[in-house]
C-alpha positions in Angstrom: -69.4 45.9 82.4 -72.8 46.2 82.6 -74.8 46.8 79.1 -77.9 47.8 80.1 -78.8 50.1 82.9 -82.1 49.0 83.3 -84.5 46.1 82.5 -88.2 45.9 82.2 -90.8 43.8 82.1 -95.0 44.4 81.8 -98.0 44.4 79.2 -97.8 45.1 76.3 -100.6 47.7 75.2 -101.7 49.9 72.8 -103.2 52.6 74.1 -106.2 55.1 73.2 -107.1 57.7 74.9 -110.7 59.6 74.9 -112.1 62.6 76.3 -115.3 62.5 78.2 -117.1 63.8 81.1 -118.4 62.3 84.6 -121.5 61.9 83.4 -120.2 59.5 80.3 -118.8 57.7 83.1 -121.7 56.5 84.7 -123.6 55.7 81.7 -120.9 53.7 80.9 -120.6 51.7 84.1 -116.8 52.5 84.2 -114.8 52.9 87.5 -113.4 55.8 87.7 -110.0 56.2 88.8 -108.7 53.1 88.4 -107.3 50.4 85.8 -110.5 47.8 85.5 -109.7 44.5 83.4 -112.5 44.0 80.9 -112.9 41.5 78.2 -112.7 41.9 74.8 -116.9 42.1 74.0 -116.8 44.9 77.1 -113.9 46.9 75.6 -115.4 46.8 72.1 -118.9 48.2 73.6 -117.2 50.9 75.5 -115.4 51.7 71.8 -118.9 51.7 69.9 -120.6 53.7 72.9 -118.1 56.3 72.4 -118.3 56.5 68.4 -118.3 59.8 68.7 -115.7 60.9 71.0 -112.8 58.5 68.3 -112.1 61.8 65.9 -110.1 63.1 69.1 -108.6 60.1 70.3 -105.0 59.1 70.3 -102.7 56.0 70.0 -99.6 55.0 71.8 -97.7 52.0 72.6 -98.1 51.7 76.5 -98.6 49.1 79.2 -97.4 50.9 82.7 -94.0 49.1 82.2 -93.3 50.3 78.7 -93.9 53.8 80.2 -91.6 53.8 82.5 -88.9 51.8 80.6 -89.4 54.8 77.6 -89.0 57.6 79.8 -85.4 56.2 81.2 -84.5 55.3 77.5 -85.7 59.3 76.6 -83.4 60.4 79.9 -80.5 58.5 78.6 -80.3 54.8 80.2 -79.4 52.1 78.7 -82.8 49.8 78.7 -84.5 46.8 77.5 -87.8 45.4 77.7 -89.8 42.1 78.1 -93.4 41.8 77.2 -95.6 39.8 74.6 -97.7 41.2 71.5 -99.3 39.1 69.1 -98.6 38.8 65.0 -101.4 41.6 64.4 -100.8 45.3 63.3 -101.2 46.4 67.0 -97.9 44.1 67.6 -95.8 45.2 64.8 -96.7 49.0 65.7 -95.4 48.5 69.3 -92.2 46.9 67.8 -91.5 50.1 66.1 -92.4 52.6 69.1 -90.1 50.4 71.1 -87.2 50.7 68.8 -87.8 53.9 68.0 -87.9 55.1 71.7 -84.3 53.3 71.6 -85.7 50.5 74.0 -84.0 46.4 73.3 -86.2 43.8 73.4 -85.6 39.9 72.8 -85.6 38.7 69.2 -88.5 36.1 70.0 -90.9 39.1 69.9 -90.6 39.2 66.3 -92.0 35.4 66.6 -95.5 36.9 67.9 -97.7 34.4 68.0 -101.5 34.1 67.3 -104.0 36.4 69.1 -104.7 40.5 70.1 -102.3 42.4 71.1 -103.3 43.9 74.3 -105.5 46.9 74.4 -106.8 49.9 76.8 -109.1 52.1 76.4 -108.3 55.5 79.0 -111.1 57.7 79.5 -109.6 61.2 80.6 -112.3 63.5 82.4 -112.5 67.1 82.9 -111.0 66.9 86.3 -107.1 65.1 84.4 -108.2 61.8 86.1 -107.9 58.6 84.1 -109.9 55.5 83.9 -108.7 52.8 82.6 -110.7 49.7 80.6 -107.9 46.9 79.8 -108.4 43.7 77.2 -105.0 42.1 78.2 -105.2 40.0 75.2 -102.2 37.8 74.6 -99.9 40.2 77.3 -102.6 37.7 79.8 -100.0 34.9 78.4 -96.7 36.7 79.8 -94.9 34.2 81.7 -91.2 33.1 82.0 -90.8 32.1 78.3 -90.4 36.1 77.7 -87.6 36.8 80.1 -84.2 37.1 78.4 -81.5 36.1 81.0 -78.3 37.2 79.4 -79.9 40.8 79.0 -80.9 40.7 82.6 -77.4 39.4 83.9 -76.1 42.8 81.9 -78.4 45.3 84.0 -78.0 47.2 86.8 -81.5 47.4 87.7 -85.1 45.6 87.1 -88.2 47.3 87.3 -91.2 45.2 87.2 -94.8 46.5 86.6 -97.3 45.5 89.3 -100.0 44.9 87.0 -98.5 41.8 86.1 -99.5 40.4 89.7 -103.5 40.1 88.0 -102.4 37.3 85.5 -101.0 33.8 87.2 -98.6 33.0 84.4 -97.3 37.1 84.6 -96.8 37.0 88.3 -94.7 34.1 88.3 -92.4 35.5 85.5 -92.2 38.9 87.9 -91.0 36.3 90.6 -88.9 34.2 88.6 -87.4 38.1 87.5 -87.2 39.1 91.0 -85.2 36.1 92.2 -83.0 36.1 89.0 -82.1 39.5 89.6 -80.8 38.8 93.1 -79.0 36.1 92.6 -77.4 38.1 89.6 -76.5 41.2 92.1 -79.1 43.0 90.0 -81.1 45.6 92.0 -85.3 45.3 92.0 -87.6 48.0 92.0 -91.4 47.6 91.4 -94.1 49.3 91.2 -97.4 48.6 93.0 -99.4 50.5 89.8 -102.9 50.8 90.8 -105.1 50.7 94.1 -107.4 48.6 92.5 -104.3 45.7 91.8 -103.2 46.1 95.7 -107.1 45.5 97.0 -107.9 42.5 94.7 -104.6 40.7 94.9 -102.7 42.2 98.1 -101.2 38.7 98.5 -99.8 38.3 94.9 -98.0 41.7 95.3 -96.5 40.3 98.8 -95.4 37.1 96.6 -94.0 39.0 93.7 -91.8 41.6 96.5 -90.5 38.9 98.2 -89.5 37.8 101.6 -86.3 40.0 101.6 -88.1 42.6 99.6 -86.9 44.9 97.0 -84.6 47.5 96.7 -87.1 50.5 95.9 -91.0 50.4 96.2 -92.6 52.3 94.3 -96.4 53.8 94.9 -99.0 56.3 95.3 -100.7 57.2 98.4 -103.5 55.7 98.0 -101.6 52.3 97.1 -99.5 52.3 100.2 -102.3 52.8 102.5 -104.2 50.0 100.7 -100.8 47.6 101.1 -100.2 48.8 104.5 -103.5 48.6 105.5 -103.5 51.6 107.2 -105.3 55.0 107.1 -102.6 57.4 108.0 -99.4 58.1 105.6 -96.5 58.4 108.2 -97.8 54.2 109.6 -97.3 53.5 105.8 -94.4 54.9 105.4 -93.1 52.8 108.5 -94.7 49.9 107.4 -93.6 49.5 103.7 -89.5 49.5 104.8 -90.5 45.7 106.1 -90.8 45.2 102.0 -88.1 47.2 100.8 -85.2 48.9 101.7 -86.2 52.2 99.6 -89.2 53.6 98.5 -90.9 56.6 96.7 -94.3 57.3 97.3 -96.0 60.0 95.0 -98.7 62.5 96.2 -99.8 64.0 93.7 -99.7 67.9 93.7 -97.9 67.7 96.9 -94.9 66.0 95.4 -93.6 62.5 96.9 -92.4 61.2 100.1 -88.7 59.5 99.5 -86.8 56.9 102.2 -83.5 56.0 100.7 -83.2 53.5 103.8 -81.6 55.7 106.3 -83.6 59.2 106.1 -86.8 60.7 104.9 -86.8 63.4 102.1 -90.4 65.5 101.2 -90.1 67.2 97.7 -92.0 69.5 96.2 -94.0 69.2 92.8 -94.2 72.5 90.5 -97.5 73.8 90.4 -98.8 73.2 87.2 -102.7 73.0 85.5 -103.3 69.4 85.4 -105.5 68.0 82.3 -104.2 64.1 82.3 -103.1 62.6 84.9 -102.7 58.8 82.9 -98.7 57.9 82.7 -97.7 60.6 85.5 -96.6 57.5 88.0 -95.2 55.7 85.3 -93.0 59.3 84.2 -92.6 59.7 88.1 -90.5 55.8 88.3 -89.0 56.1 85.1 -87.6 59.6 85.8 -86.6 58.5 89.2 -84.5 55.6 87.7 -82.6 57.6 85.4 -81.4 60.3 88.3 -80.1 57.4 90.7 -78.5 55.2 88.2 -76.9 58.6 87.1 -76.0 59.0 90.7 -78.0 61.5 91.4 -79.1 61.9 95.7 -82.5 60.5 96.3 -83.4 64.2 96.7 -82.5 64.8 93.1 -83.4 62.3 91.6 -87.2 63.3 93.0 -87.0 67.0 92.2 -86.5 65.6 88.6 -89.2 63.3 88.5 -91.9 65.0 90.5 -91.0 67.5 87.6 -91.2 64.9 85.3 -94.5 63.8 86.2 -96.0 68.1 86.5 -94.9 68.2 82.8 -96.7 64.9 81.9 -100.1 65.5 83.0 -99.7 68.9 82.0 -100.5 67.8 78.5 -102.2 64.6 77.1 -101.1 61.1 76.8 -98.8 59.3 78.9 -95.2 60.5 77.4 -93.3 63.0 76.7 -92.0 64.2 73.3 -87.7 62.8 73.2 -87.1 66.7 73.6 -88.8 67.5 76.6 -86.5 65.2 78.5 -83.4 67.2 77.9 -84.9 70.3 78.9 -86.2 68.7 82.5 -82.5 67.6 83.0 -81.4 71.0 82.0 -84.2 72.7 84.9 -82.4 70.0 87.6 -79.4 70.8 86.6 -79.5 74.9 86.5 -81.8 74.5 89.7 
């Protein structure tokens, strides 16, 4: 009997998210685009820089893993989650969006220890695109000390964030996850989270897949190109089944591209006025979770999600309200 149908682990960080325009971009020096880690001086510049953009900015508990592990618990899994936050108010507010969202965690993350909870800072610019600016702070610490073993032996699947791959003591916990999980008969999915992650540490992703690979990749097309090392989508698509043995890769406004390990599936995304495109991956794996531990077809499962992800960056932040999953399920279900 399994009590969980779904386990997490990624950073833990509270999230603010600002308006601003290209132009704000470049005098900032940010990216744009992509998650950059930044220290905590940088990330309290960018905040002072942009004084004047704070009266419109807003909060969440985030971290691409929390995310995704939200939006299952909003669909109706069963879920849990491992990260780290530190005794600060930014940790006990991310306690209470956790266990509000209905999401488990272990009981030693009411032992936070000293430090920041992690922070970032997403700059949303006319265009929906996100930039992200992230001060890890004590989620830099995550390492096998958070995983919780009995919760994990009660799963059915793990998803683990690919962010984690930037800190050394993260990446071994995804690993040490990973390997757990298989040894457990627990499936592995993971998500490759940002192009930026795959071209700085390709071979820390390879390490935290594994040799055998897991049971569903999950990416972008920009990602898999970078992974693949390829320029074309159809010699990614063939070249990412040597690291797992399913995979969903998201395009965007053209939907995703699905592989369920025997056939190929292209579904559509609704057409919809994009104005923040931060969290719609995250919505994408989370809602995608939910339809195939539901046993939903792969097909399904990425109607729902690609509608998932429309309805996310149809509107600002990274989440949906608990009511607007009910009604996607209600649109796959009447559709």
């Amino acid at each position: 009997m399994h009590q969980y149908d779904l386990y997490g682990i990624g950073a833990a960080l509270l999230d603010t998210e600002i308006e601003v325009t290209d132009s704000d971009l470049q005098t900032l020096g940010v990216d744009k685009g992509v998650m950059t880690l930044v220290d905590d001086t940088r990330q309290q510049q960018l905040v002072d820089d942009l004084q004047n953009h704070l009266v419109t900015a807003s909060h969440a508990c985030g971290g691409s893993g929390a995310n995704t592990i939200i939006a299952a618990s909003y669909f109706g899994l069963d879920t849990f989650y491992s990260c780290k936050v530190a005794d600060d108010d930014n940790g006990d507010f991310y306690r209470d969006n956790l266990a509000a969202a209905g999401v488990d965690y272990p009981k030693a993350l009411h032992n936070a220890g000293t430090g920041t909870t992690g922070k970032c800072l997403v700059l949303i610019t006319p265009d929906a695109e996100r930039s992200m600016n992230t001060f890890l702070g004590i989620s830099a610490e995550l390492s096998v000390d958070e995983l919780d073993r009995e919760a994990l032996s009660k799963s059915r699947w793990t998803y683990i964030e690919g962010y984690l791959v930037s800190s050394p003591t993260g990446r071994a916990a995804a690993v040490e996850l990973r390997q757990q999980a298989e040894a457990a008969g627990v499936k592995t999915a993971l998500s490759l989270s940002d192009p930026m992650m795959v071209q700085l540490f390709h071979d820390g992703l390879e390490e935290m897949i594994g040799a055998n690979g897991v049971d569903l990749l999950f990416c972008n097309r920009e990602e898999a190109l970078q992974f693949c090392k390829t320029e074309t989508l159809e010699d990614a698509a063939q070249d990412l089944r040597r690291h797992c043995r399913a995979f969903a890769i998201t395009l965007g406004a053209d939907g995703a591209l699905l592989w369920d390990g025997e056939q190929e599936y292209r579904v559509a995304a609704p057409q919809v006025k994009a104005i923040d495109t931060n969290g719609a991956g995250d919505m994408f794996a989370g809602a995608f979770l939910y339809g195939i531990n539901r046993g939903m077809a792969f097909a399904e499962a990425g109607e729902l999600a690609c509608r998932a992800a429309a309805q996310v960056v149809s509107q600002y932040g990274p989440r949906l309200r608990a009511e607007q999953h009910s009604a996607l399920l209600g649109q796959v279900a009447d559709a």
